[in-house]
Jmol script that loads the backbone (N, CA, C; Angstrom):
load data "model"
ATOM      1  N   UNK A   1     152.060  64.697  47.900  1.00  0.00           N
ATOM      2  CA  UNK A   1     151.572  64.079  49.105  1.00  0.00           C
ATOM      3  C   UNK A   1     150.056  64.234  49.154  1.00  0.00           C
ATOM      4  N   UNK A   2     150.128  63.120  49.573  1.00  0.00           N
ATOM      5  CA  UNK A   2     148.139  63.382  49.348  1.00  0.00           C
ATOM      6  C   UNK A   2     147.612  63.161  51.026  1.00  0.00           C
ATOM      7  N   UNK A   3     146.797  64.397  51.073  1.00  0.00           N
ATOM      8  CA  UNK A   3     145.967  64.095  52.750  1.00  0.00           C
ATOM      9  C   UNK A   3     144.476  64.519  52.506  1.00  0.00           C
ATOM     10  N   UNK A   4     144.143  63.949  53.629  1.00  0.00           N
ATOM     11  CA  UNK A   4     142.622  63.795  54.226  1.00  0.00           C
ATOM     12  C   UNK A   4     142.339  65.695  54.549  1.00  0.00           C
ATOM     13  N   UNK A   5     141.564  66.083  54.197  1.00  0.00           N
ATOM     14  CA  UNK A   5     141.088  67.463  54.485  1.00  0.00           C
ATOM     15  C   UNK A   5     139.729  67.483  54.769  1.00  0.00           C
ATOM     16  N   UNK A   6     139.261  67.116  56.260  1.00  0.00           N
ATOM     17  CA  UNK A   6     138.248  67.339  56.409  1.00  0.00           C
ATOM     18  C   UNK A   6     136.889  65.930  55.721  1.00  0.00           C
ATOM     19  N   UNK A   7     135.995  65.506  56.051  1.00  0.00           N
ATOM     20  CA  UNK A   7     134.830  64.541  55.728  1.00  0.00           C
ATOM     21  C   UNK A   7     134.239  64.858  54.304  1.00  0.00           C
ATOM     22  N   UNK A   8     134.999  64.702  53.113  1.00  0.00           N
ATOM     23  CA  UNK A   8     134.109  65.075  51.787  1.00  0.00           C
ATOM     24  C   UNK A   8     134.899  66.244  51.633  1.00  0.00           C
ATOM     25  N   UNK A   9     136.068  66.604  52.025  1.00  0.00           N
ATOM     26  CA  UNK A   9     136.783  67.535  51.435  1.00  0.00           C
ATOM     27  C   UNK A   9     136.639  68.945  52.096  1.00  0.00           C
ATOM     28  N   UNK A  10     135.579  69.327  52.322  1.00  0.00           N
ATOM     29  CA  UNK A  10     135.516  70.401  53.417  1.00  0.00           C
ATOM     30  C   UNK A  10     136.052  70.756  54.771  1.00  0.00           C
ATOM     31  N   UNK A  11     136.422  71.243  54.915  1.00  0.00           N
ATOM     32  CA  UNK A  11     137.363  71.959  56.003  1.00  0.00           C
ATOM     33  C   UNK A  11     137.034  71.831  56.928  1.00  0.00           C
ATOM     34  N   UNK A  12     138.071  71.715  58.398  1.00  0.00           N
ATOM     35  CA  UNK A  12     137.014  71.862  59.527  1.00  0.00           C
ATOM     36  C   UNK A  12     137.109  73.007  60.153  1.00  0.00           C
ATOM     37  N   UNK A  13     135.537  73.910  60.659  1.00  0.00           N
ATOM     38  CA  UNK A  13     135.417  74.623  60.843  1.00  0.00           C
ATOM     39  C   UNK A  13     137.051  74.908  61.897  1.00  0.00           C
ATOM     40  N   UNK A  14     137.141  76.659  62.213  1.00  0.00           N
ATOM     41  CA  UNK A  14     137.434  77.295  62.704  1.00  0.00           C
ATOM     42  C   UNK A  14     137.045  77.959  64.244  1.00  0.00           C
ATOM     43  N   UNK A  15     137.501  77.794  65.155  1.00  0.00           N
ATOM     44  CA  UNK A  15     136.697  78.130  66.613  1.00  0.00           C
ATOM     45  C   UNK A  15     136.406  79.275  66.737  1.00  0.00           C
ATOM     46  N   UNK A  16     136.977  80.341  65.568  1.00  0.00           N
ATOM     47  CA  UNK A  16     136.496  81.938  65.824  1.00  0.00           C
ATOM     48  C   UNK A  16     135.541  82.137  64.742  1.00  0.00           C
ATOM     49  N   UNK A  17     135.112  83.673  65.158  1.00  0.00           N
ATOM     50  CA  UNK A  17     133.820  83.902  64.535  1.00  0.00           C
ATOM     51  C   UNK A  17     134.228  84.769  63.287  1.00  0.00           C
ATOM     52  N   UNK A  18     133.842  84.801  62.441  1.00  0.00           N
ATOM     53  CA  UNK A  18     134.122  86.155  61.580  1.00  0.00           C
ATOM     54  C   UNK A  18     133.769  87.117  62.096  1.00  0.00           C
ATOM     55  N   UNK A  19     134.733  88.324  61.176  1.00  0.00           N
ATOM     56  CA  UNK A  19     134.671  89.441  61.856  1.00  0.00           C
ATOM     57  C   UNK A  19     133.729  90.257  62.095  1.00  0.00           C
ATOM     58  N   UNK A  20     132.367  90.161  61.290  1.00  0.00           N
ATOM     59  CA  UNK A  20     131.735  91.304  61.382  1.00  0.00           C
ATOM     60  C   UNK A  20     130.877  90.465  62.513  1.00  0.00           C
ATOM     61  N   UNK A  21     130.716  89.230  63.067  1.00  0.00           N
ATOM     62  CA  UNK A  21     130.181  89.179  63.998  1.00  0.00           C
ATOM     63  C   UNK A  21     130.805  89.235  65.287  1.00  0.00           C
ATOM     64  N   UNK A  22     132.029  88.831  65.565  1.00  0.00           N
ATOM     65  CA  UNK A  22     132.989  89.466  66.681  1.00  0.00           C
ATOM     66  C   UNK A  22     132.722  91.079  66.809  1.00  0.00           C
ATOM     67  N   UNK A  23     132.751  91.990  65.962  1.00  0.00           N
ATOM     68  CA  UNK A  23     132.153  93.234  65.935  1.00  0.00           C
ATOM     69  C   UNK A  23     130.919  94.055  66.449  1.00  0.00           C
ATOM     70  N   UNK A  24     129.672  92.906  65.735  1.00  0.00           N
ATOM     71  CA  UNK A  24     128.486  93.393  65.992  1.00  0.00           C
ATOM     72  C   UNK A  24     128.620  92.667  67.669  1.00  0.00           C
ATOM     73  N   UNK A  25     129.120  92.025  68.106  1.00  0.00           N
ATOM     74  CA  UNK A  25     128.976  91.538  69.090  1.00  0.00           C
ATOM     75  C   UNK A  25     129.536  92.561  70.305  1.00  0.00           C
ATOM     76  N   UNK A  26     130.678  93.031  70.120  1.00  0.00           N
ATOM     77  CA  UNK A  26     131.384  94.043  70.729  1.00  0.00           C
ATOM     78  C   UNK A  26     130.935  95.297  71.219  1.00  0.00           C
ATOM     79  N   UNK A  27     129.594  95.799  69.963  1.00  0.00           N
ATOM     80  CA  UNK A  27     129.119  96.596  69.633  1.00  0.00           C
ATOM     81  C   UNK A  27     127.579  96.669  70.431  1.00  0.00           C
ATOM     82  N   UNK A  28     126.995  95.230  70.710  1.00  0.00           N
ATOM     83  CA  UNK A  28     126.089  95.094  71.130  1.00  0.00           C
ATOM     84  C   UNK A  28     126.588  95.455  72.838  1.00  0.00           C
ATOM     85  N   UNK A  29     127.941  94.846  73.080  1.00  0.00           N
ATOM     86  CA  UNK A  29     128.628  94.806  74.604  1.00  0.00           C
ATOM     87  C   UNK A  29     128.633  95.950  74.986  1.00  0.00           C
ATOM     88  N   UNK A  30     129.124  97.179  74.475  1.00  0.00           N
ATOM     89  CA  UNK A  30     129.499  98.178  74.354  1.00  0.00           C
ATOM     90  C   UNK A  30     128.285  99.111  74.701  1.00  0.00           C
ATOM     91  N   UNK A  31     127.292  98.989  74.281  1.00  0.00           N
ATOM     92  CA  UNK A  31     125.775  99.588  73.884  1.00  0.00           C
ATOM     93  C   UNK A  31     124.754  99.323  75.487  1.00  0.00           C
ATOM     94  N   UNK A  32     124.873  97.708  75.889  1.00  0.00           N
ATOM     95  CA  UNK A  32     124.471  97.499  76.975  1.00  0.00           C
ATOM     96  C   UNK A  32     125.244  98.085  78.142  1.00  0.00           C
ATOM     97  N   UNK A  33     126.455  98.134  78.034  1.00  0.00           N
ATOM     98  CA  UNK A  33     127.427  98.983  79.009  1.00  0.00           C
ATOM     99  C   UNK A  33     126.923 100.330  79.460  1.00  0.00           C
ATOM    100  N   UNK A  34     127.093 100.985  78.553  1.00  0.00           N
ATOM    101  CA  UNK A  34     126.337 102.244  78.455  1.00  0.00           C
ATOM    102  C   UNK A  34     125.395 102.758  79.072  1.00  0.00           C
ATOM    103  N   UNK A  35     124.034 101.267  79.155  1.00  0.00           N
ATOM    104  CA  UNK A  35     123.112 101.626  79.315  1.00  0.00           C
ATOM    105  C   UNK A  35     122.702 101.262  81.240  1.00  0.00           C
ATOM    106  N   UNK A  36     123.707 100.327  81.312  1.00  0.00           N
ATOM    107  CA  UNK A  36     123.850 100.199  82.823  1.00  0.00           C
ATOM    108  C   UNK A  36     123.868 100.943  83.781  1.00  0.00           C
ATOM    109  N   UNK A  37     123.616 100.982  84.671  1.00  0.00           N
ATOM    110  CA  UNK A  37     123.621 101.800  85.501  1.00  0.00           C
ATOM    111  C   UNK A  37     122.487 101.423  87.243  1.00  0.00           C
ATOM    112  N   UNK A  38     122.834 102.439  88.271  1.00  0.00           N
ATOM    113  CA  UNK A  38     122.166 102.336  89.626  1.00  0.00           C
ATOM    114  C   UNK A  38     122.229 103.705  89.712  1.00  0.00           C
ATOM    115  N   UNK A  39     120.865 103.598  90.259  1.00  0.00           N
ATOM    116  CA  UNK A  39     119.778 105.158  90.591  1.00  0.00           C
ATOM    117  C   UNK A  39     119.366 104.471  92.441  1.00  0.00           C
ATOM    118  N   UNK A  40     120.297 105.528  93.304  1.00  0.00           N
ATOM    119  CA  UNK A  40     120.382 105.403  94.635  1.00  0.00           C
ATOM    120  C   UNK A  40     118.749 106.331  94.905  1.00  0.00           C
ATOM    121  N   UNK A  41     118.090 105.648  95.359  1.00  0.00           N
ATOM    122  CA  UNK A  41     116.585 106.368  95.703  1.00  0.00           C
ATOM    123  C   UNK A  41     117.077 107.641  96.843  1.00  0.00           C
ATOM    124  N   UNK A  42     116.499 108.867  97.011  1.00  0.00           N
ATOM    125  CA  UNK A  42     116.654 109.957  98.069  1.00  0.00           C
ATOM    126  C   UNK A  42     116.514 108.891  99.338  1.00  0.00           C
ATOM    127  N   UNK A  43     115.540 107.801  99.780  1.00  0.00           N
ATOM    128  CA  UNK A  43     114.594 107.618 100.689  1.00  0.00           C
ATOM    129  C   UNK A  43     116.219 106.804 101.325  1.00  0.00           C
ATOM    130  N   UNK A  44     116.859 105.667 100.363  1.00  0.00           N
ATOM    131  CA  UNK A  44     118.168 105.166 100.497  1.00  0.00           C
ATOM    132  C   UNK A  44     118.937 106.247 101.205  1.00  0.00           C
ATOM    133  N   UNK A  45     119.547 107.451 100.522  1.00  0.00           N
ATOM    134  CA  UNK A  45     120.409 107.728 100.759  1.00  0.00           C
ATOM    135  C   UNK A  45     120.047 108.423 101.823  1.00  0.00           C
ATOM    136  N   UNK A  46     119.255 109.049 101.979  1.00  0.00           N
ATOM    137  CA  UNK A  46     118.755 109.072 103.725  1.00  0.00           C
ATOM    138  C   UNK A  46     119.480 108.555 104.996  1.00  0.00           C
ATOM    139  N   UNK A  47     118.576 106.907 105.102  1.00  0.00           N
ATOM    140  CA  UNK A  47     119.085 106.114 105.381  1.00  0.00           C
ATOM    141  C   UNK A  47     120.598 106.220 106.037  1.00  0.00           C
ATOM    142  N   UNK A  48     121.038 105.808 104.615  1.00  0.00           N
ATOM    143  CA  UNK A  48     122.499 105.469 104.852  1.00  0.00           C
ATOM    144  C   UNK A  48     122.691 106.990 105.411  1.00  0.00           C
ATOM    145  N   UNK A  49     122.563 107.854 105.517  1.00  0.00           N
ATOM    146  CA  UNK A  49     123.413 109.043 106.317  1.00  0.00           C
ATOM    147  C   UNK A  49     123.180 108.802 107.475  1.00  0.00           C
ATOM    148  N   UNK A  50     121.314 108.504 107.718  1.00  0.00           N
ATOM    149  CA  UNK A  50     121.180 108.209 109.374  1.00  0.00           C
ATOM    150  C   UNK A  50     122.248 107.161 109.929  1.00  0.00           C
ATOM    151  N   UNK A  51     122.274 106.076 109.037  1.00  0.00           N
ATOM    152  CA  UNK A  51     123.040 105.074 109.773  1.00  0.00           C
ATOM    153  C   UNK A  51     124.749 105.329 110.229  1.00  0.00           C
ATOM    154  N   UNK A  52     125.224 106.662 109.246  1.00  0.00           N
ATOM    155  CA  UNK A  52     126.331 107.155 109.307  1.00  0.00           C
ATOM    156  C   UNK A  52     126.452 107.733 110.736  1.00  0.00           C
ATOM    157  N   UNK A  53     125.891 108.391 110.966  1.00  0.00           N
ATOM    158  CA  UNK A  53     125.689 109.566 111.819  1.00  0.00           C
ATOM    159  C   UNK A  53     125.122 108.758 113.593  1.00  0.00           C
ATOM    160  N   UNK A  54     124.444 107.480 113.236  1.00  0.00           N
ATOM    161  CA  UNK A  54     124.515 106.719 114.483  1.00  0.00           C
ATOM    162  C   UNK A  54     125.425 106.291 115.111  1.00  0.00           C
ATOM    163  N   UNK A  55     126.332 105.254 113.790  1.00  0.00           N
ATOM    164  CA  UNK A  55     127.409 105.080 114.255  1.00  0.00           C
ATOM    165  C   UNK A  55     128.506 105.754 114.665  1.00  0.00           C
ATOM    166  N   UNK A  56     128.549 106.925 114.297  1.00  0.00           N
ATOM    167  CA  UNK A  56     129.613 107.578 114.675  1.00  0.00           C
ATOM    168  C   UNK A  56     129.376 108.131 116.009  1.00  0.00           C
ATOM    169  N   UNK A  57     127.721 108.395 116.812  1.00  0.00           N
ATOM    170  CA  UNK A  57     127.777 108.396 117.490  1.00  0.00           C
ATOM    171  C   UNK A  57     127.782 107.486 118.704  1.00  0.00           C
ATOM    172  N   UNK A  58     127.852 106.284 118.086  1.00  0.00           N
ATOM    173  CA  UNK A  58     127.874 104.916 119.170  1.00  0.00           C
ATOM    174  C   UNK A  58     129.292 104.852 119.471  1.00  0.00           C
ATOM    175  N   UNK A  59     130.080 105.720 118.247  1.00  0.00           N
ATOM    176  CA  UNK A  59     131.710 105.743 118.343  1.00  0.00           C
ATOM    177  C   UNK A  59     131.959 106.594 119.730  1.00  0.00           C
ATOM    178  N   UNK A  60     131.695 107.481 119.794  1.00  0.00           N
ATOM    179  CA  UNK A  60     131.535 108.563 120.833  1.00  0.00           C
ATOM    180  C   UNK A  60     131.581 107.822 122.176  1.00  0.00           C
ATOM    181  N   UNK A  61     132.703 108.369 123.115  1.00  0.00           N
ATOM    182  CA  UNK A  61     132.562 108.314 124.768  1.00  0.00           C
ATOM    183  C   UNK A  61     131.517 108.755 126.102  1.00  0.00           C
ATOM    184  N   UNK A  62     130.802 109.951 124.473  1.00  0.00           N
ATOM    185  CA  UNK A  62     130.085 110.510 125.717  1.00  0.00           C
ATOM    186  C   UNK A  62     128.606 109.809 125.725  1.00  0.00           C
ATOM    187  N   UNK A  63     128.361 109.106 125.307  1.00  0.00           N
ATOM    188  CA  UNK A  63     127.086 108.201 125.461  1.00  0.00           C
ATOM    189  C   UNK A  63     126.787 107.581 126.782  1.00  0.00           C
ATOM    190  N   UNK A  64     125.555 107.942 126.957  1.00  0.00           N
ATOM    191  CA  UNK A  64     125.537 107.554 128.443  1.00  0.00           C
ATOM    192  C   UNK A  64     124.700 106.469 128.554  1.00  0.00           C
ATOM    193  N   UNK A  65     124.600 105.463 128.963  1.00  0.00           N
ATOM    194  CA  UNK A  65     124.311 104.304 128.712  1.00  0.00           C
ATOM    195  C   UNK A  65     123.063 103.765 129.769  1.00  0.00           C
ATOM    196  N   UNK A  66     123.134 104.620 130.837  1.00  0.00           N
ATOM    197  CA  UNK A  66     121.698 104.825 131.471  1.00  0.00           C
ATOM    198  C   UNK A  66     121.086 105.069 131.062  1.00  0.00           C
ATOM    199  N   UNK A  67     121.192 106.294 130.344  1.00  0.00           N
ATOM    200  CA  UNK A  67     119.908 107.098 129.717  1.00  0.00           C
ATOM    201  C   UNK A  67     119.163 106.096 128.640  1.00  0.00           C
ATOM    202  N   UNK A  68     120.081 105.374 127.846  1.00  0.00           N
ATOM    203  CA  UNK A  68     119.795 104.736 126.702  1.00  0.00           C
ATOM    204  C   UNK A  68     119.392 103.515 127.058  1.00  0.00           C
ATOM    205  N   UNK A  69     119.590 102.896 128.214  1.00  0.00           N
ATOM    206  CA  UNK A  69     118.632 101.689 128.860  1.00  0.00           C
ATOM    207  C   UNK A  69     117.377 102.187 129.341  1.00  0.00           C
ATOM    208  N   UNK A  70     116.997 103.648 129.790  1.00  0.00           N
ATOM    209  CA  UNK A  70     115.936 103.760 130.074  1.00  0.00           C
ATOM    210  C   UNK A  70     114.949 103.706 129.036  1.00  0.00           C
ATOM    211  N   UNK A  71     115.848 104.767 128.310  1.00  0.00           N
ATOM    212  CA  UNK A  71     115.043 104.766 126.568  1.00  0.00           C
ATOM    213  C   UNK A  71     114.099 103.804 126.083  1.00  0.00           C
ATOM    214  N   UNK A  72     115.310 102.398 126.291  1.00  0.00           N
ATOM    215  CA  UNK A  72     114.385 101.790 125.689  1.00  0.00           C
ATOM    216  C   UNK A  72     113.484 100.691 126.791  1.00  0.00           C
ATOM    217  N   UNK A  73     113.641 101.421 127.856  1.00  0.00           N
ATOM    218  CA  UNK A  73     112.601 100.226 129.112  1.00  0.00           C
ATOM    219  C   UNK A  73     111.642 101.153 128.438  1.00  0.00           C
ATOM    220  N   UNK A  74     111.585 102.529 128.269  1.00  0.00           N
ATOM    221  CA  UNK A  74     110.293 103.404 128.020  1.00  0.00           C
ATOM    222  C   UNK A  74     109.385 103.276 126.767  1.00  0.00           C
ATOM    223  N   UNK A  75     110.592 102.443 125.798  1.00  0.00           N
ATOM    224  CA  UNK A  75     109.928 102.404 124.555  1.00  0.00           C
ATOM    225  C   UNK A  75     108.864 101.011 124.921  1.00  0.00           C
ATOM    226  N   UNK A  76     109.528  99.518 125.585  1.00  0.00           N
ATOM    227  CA  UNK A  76     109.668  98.469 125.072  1.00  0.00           C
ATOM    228  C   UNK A  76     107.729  98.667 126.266  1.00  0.00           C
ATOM    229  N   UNK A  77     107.834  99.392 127.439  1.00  0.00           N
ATOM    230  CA  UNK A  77     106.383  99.683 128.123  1.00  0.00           C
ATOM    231  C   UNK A  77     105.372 100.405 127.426  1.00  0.00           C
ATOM    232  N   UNK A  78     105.591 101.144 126.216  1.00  0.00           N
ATOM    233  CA  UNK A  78     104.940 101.281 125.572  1.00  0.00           C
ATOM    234  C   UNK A  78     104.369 103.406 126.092  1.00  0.00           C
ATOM    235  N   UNK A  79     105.688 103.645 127.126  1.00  0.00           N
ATOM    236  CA  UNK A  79     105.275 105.284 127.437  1.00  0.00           C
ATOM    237  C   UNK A  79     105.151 106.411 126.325  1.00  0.00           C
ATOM    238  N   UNK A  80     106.015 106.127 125.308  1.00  0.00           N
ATOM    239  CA  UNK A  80     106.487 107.132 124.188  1.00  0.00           C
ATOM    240  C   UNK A  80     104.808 107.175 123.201  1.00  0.00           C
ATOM    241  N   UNK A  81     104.245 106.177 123.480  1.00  0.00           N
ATOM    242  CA  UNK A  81     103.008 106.273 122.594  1.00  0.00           C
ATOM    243  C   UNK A  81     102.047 107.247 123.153  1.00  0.00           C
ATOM    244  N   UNK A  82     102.410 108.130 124.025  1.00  0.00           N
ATOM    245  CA  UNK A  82     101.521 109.412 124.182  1.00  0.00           C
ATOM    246  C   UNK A  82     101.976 110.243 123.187  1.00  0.00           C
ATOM    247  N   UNK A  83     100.334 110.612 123.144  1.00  0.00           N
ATOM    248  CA  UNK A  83     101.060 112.492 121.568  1.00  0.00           C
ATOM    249  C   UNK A  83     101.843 113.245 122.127  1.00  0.00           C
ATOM    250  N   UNK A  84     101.624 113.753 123.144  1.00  0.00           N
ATOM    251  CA  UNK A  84     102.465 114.740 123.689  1.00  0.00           C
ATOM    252  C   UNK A  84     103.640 114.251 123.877  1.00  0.00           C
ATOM    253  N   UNK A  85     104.370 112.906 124.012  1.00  0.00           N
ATOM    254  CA  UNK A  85     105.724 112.453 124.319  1.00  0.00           C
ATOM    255  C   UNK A  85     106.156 112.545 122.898  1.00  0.00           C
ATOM    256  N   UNK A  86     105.519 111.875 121.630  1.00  0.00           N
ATOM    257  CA  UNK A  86     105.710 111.539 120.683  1.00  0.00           C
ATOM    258  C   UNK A  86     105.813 113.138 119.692  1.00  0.00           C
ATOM    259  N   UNK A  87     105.403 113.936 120.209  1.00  0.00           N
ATOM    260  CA  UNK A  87     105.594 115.418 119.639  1.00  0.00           C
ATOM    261  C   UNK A  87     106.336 115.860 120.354  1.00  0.00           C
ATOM    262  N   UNK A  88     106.926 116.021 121.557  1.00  0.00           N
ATOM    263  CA  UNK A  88     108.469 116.289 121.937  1.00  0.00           C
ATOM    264  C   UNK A  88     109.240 115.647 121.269  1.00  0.00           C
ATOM    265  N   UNK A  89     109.477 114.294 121.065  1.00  0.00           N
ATOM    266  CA  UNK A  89     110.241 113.670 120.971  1.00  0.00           C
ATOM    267  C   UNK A  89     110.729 114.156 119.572  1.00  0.00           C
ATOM    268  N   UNK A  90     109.827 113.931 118.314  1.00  0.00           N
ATOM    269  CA  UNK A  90     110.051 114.271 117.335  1.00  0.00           C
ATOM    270  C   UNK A  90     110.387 115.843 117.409  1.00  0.00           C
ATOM    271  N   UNK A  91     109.924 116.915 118.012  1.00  0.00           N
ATOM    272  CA  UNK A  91     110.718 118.245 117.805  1.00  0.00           C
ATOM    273  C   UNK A  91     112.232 118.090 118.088  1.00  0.00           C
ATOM    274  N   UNK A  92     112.677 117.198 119.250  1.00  0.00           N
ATOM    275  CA  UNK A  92     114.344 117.133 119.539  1.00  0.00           C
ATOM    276  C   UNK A  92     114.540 116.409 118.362  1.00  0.00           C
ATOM    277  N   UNK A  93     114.480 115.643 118.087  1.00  0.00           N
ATOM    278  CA  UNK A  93     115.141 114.929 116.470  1.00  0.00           C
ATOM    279  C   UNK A  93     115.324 115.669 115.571  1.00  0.00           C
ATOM    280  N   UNK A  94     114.248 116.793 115.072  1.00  0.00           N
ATOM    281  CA  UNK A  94     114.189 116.876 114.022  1.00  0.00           C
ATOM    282  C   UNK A  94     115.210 117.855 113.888  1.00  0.00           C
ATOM    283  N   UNK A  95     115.874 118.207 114.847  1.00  0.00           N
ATOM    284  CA  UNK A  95     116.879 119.126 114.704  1.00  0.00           C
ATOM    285  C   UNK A  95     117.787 118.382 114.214  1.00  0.00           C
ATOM    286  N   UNK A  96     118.467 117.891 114.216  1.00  0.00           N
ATOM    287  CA  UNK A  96     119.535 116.495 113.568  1.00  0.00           C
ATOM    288  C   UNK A  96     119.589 116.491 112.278  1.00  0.00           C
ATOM    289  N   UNK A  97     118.038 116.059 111.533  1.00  0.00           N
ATOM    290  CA  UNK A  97     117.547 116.094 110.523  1.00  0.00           C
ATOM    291  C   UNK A  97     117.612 117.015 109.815  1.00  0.00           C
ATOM    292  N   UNK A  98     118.563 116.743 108.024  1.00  0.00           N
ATOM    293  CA  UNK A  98     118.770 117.568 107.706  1.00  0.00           C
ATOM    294  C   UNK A  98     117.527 118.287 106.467  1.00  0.00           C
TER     295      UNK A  98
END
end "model"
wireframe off; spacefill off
backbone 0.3
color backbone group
């Protein structure tokens, strides 16, 4: 039986790769994997604790919600921008702060 093999007798290619490049390829995958990675900055993880630690207290019943409207009528008038308010203020915080 006689057949057609390909344009001039040559074969038609194959959709896979040989092996040693399926390999080096694997190898290259493998290598970049490795090298991946996430570096959480201190300044981040900060952060995210403050934001932990808010919410859980916004979770809280005992929030008093006067106080925290005054807060911020006091912030939004611009009272807290005295040193002396602004150095109390920061000594009560910084207790929190770990």
């Amino acid at each position: 039986m006689v057949g057609i093999n390909g344009i001039g007798g040559v074969p038609e290619p194959k959709g896979e790769r040989p092996a040693k490049v399926r390999e080096k390829e694997r190898d290259v995958a493998q290598v970049t994997a490795q090298r991946d990675g996430v570096v959480i900055s201190s300044e981040a993880q900060a952060a995210a604790k403050l934001a932990n630690s808010l919410q859980s207290l916004s979770l809280q019943s005992g929030v008093r919600t006067d106080r925290v409207d005054a807060a911020r009528e006091h912030l939004a008038s611009g009272q807290y921008k005295n040193p002396d308010v602004v150095a109390k203020v920061a000594e009560r915080v910084s207790k929190y702060l770990p």
